[in-house]
C-alpha positions as CSV (number, residue, x, y, z in Angstrom):
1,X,0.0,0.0,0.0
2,X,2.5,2.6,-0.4
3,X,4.8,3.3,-3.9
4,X,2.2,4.7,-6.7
5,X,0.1,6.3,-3.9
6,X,3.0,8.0,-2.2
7,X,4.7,8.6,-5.8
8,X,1.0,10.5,-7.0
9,X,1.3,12.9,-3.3
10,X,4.7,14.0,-4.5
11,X,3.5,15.9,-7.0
12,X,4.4,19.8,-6.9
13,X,1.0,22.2,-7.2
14,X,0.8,25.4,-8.8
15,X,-1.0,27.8,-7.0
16,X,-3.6,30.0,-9.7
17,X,-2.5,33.5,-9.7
18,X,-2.2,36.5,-11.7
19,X,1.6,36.8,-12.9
20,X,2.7,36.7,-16.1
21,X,2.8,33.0,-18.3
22,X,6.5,33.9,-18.1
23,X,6.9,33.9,-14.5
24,X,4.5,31.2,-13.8
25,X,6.3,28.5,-16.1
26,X,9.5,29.1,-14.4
27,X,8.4,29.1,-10.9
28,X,6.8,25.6,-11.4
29,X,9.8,24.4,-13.6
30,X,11.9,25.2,-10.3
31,X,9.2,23.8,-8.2
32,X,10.0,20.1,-10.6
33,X,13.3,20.9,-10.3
34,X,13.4,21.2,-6.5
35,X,11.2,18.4,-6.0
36,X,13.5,15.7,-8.2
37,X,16.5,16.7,-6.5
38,X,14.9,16.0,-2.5
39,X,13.4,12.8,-3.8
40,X,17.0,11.9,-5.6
41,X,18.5,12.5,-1.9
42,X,21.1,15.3,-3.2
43,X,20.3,17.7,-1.0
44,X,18.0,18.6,1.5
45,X,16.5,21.6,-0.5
46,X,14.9,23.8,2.1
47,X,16.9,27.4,2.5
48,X,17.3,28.2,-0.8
49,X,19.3,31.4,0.1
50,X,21.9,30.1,2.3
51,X,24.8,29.6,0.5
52,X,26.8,26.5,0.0
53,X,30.1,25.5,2.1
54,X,32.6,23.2,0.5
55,X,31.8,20.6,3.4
56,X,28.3,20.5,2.1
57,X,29.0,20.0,-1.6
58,X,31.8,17.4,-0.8
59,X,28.1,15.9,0.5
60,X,26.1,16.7,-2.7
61,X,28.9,15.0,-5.1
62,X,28.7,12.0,-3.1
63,X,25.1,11.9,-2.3
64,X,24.6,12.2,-6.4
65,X,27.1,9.3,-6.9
66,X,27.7,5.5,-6.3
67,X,29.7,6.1,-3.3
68,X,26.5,7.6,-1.6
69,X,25.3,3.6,-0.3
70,X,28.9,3.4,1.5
71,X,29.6,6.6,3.0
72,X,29.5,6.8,6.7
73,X,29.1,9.9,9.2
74,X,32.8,9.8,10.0
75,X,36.0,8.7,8.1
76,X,38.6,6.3,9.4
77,X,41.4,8.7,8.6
78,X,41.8,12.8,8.6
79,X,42.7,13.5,5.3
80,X,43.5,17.2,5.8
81,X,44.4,19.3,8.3
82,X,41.4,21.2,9.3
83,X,38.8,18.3,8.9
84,X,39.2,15.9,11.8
85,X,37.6,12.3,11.3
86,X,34.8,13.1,13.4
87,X,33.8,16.4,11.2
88,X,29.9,16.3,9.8
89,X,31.1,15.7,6.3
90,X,34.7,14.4,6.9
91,X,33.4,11.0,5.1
92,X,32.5,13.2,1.8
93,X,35.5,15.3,2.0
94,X,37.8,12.3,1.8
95,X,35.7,10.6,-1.2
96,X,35.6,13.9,-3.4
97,X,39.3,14.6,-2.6
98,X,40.3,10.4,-3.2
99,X,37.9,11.5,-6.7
100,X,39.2,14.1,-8.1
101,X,36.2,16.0,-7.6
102,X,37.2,18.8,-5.5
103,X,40.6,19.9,-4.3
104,X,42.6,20.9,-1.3
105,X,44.8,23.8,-0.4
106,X,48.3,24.4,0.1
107,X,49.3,23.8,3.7
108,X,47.1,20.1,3.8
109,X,43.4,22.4,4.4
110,X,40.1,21.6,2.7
111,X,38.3,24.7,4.3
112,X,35.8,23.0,4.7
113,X,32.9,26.2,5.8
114,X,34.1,28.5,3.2
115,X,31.2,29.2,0.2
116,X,31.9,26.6,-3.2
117,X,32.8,28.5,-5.9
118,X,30.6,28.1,-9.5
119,X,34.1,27.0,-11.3
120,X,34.5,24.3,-7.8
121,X,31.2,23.4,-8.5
122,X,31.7,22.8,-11.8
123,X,35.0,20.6,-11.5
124,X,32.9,18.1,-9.1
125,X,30.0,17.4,-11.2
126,X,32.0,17.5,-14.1
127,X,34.2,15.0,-12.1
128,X,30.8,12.7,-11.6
129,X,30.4,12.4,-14.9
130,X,33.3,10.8,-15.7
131,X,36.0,13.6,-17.1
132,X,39.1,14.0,-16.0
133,X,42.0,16.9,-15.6
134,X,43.8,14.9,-18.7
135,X,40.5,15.2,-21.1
136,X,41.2,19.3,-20.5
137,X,43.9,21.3,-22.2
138,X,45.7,24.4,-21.1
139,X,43.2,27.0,-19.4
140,X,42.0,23.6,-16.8
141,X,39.6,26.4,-15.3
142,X,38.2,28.1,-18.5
143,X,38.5,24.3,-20.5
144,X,35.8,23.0,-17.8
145,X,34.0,26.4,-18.0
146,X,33.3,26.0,-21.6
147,X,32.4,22.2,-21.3
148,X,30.2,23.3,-18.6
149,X,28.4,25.5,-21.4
150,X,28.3,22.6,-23.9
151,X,26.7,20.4,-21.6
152,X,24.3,22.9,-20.8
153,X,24.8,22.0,-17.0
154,X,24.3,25.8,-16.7
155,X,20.9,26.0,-17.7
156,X,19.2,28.4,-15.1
157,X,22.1,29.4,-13.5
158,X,23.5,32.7,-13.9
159,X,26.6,33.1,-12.0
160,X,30.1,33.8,-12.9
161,X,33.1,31.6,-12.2
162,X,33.9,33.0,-9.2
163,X,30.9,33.8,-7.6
164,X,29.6,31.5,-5.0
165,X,26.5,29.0,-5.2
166,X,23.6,28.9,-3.0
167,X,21.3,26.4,-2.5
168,X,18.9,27.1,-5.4
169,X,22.0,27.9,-7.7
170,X,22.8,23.9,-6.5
171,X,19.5,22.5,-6.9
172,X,19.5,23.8,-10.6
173,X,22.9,22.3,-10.8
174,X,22.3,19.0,-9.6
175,X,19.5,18.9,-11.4
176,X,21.2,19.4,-15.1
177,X,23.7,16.8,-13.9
178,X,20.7,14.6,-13.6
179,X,20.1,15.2,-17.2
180,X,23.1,15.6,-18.8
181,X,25.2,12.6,-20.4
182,X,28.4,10.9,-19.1
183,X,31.3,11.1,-21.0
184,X,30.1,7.8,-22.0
185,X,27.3,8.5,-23.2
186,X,24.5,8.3,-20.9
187,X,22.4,10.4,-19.1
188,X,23.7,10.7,-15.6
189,X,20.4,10.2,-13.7
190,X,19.9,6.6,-15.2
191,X,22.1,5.9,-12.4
192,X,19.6,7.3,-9.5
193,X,16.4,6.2,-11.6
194,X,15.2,8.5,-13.5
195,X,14.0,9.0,-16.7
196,X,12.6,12.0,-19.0
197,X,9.5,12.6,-19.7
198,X,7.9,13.7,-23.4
199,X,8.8,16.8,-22.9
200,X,12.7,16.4,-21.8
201,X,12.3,16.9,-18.0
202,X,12.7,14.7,-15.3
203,X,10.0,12.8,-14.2
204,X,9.3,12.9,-10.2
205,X,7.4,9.9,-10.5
206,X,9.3,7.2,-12.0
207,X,12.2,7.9,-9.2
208,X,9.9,6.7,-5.8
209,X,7.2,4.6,-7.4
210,X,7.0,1.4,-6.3
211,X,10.1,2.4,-3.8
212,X,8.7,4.2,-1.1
213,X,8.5,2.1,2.5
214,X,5.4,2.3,4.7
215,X,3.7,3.4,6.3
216,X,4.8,2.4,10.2
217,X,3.7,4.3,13.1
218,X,6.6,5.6,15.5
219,X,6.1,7.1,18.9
220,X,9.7,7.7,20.0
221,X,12.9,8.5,18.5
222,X,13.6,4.8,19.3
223,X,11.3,3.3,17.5
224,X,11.3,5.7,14.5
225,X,15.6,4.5,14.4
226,X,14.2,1.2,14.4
227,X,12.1,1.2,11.5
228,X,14.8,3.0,9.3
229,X,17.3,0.7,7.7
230,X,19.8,3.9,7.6
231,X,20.7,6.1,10.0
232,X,18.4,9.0,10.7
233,X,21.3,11.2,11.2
234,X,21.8,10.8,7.2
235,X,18.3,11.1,6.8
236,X,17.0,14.0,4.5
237,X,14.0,14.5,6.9
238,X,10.1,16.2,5.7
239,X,7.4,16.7,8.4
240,X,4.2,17.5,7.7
241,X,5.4,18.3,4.1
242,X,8.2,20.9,5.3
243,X,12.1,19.9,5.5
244,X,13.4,20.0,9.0
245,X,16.7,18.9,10.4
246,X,17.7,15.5,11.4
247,X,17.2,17.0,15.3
248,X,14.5,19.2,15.1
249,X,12.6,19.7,18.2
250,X,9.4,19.5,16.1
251,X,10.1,15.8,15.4
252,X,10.3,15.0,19.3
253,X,7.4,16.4,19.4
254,X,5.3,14.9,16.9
255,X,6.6,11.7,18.4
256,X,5.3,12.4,21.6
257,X,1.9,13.2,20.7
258,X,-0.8,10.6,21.8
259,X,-1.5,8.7,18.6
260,X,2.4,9.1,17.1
261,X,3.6,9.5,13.5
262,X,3.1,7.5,10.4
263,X,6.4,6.7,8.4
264,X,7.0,6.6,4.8
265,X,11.0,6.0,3.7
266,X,13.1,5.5,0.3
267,X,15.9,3.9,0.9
268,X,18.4,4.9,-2.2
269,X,17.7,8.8,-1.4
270,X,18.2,8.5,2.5
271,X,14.2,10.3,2.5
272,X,12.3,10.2,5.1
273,X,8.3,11.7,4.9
274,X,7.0,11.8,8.6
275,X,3.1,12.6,9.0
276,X,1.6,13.5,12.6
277,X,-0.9,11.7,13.4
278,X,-4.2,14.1,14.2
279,X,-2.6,16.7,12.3
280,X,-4.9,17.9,9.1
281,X,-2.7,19.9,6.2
282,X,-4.4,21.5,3.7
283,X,-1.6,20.6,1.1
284,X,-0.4,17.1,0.7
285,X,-0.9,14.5,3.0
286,X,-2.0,14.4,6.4
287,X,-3.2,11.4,9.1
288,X,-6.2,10.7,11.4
289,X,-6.3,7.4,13.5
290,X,-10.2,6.4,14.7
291,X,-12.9,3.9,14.9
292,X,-14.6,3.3,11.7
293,X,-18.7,3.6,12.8
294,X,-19.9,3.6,9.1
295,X,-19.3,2.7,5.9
296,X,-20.9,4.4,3.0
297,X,-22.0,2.6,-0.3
298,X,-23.6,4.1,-3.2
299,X,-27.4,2.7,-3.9
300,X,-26.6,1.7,-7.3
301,X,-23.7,-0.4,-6.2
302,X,-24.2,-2.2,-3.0
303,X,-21.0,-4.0,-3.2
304,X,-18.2,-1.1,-3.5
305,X,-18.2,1.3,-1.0
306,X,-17.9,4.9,-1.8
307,X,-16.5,6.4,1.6
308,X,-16.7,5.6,5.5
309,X,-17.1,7.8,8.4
310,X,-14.9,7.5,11.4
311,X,-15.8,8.6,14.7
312,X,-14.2,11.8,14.6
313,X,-17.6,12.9,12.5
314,X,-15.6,13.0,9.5
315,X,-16.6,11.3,5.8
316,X,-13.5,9.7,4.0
317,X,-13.9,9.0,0.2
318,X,-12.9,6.1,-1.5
319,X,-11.5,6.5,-5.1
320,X,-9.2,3.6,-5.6
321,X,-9.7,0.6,-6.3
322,X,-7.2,-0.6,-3.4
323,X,-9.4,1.4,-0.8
324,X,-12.5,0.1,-2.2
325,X,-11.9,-3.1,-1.6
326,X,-9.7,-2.8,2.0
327,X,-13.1,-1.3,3.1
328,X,-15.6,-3.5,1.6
329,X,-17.0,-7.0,3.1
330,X,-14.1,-8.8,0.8
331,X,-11.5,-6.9,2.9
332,X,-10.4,-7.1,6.4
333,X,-11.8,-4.0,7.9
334,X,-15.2,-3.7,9.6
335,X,-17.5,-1.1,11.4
336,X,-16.1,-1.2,14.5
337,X,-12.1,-1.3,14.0
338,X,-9.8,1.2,14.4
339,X,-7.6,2.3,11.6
340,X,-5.0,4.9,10.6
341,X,-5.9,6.6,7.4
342,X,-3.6,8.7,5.3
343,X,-5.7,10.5,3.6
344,X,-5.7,14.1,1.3
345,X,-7.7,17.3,1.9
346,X,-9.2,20.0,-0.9
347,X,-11.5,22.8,-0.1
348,X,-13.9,23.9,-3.2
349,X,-14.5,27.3,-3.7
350,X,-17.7,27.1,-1.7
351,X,-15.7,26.0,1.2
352,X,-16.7,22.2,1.2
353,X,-14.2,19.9,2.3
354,X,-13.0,16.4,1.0
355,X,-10.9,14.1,2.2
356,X,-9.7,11.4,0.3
357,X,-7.7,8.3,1.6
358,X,-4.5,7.2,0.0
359,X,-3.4,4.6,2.6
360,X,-4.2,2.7,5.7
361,X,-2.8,0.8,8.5
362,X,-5.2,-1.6,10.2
């Protein structure tokens, strides 16, 4: 009960409103953009105007490659200087230095919190997809600069070589890498599952469907650890729909609440989509646990119910075919049991609520 349903909620949606066709089309290609690059476990993309440390993007490069499965939270050895085996990304730093991808200083120092450079930047991804300093000639800087061009890894980016990238200038990044070519000859994002749709862009679907774990319920931090087969300190982390940090208060207390969280995860992005049980959002997803005290079938079809009604007053429709039958008398739920329901909300213009369920857990 979880991959094409979870894959369907993940879908970005654009708000009507009275800009130009312009500024509309790019805001919602950003919006795609964005969302591919938190499902592909890149980057956790919240903050887009907090600029990038080289610590970070030593993260990114390996987050976006095949070492991303093996790195751990600390590294057996201290590479350089000022990045001691315990340091947050110390793991990272020593893969994209090992790599090629990104470079020290003189005097053995990574700097590991100063801003990444567009022309840094560029050398890593360029790195991922498979050249090396030998396949450039003379200018090294200005050779990868003009490959990055050709490539069109720069497509809505508009920074110069030495100016530094923010989050949004990296999710745009990240995002061309995932559609640009190796230097063999195939598009990078095969390699994290995804694949283009008709009109050359990324689909957001074919990367989580049939992928996405869950849902479990979780009602401490213990169990929630439990459930995840990777740490949660590598976790990229959403809550209600919003990104938080691996050790946000807010989880704690979701966790704490009476009836818990429900738990969705994907495994090769390190994603983790945490709903709070009681909580009602008015976009995406949210979760109700109750007793089920009717359910509602239509009189032309006796057979496949329509919707039930738990005992919080509230009518849940049915539109699948999965629901339909989980709630009718060929599936295992009754009048009478309680259930969690994952379930979404839309208000009409008249103000009438609906709330359609997704997912269950008996």
């Amino acid at each position: 009960m979880n991959g094409r349903k979870i894959a369907a909620s993940l879908a970005f949606v654009m708000a009507a409103t009275a800009v130009s066709p312009m500024i509309a089309e790019a805001s919602s290609n950003f919006d795609l953009r964005k969302k591919v690059v938190g499902v592909s476990g890149i980057m956790n993309t919240g903050n887009l105007n907090l600029s990038v440390t080289r610590g970070e993007f030593a993260s990114m490069l390996v987050n976006a490659s095949s070492y991303r499965s093996t790195a751990g939270k600390t590294s057996n050895t201290s590479v350089f200087a000022d990045v001691p085996r315990n340091h947050e990304y110390a793991a990272q730093i020593r893969i994209a230095a090992e790599q090629g991808w990104m470079n020290g200083y003189l005097g053995g120092n990574f700097k590991p919190d100063d801003s990444i450079t567009l022309q840094e930047g560029v050398k890593g991804v360029l790195g991922l997809l498979g050249y090396a300093n030998s396949d450039f000639t003379g200018d090294q800087t200005g050779s990868r600069l003009s490959k990055y061009h050709f490539l069109e890894l720069d497509e809505n980016l508009n920074k110069e070589a030495l100016e530094i990238l923010n989050k949004e200038d990296c999710i745009n990044l990240f995002y061309n890498l995932l559609k640009a070519d190796t230097k063999s000859g195939t598009m990078f994002g095969k390699s994290l599952n995804c694949e283009l749709t008709s009109d050359g862009e990324i689909d957001p679907f074919s990367m989580v469907d049939n992928s996405i774990k869950g849902p479990k319920i979780a009602k401490s931090s213990s169990r929630l650890k439990s459930i995840l087969p990777f740490k949660l300190s590598d976790a990229n982390i959403y809550l209600d729909g919003e990104p938080v940090n691996n050790s946000s208060d807010a989880i704690d207390v979701s966790l704490e609440s009476e009836d818990g969280v429900l738990v969705y995860y994907h495994t090769l992005s390190k994603t983790v989509w945490l709903y709070t049980i009681g909580n009602e959002n008015e976009n995406g997803r949210s979760a109700v646990f109750g007793e089920i005290t009717n359910v509602v079938y239509d009189s032309a079809d006796l057979m496949t119910p329509g919707a039930i009604i738990l005992d919080d007053g509230n009518t849940y429709e049915l539109t699948s075919t999965e629901m339909k039958f989980a709630f009718s008398s060929y599936g295992d739920l009754r009048v009478g049991d309680t259930v969690n329901l994952v379930y979404t909300l839309s208000v009409d213009q008249e103000g009438n609520e609906t709330r359609t369920v997704i997912d269950y857990i008996e």
